[in-house]
N, C-alpha and C positions, 0 to 999 in steps of 0.2 A: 474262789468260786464267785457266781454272779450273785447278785443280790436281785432282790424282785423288781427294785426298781432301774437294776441295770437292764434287766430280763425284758421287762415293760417296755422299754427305751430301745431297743434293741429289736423287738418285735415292729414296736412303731416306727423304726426304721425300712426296717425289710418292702413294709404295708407302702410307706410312700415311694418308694423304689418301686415297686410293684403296679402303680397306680401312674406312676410317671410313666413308665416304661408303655404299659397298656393307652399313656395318651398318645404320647410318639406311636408306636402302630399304628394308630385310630388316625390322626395326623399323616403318616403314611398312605394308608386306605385311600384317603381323602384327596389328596395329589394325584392318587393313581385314577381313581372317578372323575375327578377334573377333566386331567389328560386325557381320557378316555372319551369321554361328553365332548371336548373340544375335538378332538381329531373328528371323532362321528359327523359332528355337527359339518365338517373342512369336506369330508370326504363327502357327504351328501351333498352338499350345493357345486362342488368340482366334478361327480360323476353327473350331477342336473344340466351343467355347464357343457361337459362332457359329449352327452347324447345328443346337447342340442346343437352344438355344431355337428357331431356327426350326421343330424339327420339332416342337418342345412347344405353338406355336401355335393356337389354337382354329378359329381363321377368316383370313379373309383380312386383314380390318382388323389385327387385332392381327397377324399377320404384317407388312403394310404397315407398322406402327408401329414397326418394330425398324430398318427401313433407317437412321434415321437417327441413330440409335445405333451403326451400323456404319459410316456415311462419314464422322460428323465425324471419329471419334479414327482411322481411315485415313488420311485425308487428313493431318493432326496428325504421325501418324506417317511417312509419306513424308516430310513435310516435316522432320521430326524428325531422318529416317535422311539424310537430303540435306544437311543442314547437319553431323551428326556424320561424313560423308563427304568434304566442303568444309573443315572442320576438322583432318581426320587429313592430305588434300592438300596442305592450307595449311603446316600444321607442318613438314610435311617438307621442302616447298619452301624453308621460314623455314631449314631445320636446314644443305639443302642450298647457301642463299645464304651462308649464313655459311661454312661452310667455304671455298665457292670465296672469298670475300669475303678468309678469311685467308691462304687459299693465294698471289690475286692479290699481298697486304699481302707475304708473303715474298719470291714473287717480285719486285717490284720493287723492295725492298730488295738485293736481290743482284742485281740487273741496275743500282741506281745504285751499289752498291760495284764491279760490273765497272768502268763506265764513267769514275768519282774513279780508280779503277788505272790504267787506261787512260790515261786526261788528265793525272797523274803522271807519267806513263813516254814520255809523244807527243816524239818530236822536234821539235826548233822547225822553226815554220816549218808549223807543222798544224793552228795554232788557229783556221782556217775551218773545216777538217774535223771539230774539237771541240764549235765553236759550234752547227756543224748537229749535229751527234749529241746532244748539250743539248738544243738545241730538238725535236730528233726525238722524244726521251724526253719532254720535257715535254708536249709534243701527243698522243702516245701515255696518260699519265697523266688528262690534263684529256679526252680522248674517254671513257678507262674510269670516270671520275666521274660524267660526264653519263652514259653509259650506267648506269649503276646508281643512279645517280637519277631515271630515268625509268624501271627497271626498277621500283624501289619504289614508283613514282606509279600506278604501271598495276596492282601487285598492289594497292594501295591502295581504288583505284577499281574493281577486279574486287571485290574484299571488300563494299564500301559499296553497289553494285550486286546484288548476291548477299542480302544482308540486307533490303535495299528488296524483292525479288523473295519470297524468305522471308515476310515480312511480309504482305505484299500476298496473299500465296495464302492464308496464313493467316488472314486476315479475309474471304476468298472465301470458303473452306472455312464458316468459323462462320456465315457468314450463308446459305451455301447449307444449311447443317442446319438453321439457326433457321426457317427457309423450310417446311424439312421438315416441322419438327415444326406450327408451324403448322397445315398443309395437313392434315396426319394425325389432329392433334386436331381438328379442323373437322369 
């Protein structure tokens, strides 16, 4: 069994876990308000820039010719703000895995120094009841492996997915403007 001041020790664990964890979020947040303040701040003086060529415009052509000076580096930058989005997400999740990651590492270190006390101290005559709590812990450890190996295969595969998807627009985008321009110099 735990003693008070394992108990104590072990609460004050949890507490700074807890508090770390709660700063990474906050740190999170914080990137994402950034990002979001800068883009605003990009996108208000390129829509000011924007109108003001459009209203400088002589006719309709050269009006017509400025769209596509305005959807490729849009699109660019959607896709820009989507991945520095995806990024700030990612990190955090990365920040948040590890902690639990080391928390889990703690605690089952201290659940198999319970259990070496424990099987120390067993009366004879209970080494069925040892053998299953062994085994119970070891299948407990070998489920939390595979779970986190297949957690890391899956963010893996969301990332690899998400860059394919990135890409792919991004050569959508460039050839829907190349298109543009085309058409507008014609």
């Amino acid at each position: 069994m735990m003693t008070p001041d394992q108990l104590i020790a072990t609460q004050k664990s949890q507490l700074e876990t807890l508090f770390a964890l709660t700063g990474k979020a906050v740190e999170g947040m914080e990137k994402m308000i950034e990002l979001n303040i800068q883009t605003l701040k990009a996108t208000m003086h390129e829509t000011s820039d924007a109108a003001i060529a459009a209203m400088s415009a002589k006719d309709l052509q050269e009006l017509g010719s400025l769209q596509p000076g305005l959807t490729q580096p849009m699109a660019e930058k959607l896709l820009s703000y989507s991945h520095h989005v995806y990024e700030i997400a990612s990190g955090t999740q990365a920040e948040f895995a590890k902690a639990l990651e080391a928390n889990a590492a703690d605690v089952h270190r201290k659940v198999q120094t319970m259990v070496d006390t424990a099987v120390k101290n067993a009366p004879a005559g209970t080494e069925t009841a040892v053998a299953m709590m062994k085994s119970a812990l070891s299948a407990a450890n070998n489920a939390y492996d595979t779970v986190q190996k297949a957690s890391k295969q899956a963010a893996e595969v969301v990332e690899a997915n998400f860059n394919t998807v990135t890409n792919t627009a991004m050569k959508a985008a460039q050839t829907t403007a190349a298109s543009s321009r085309k058409r507008t110099a014609a």
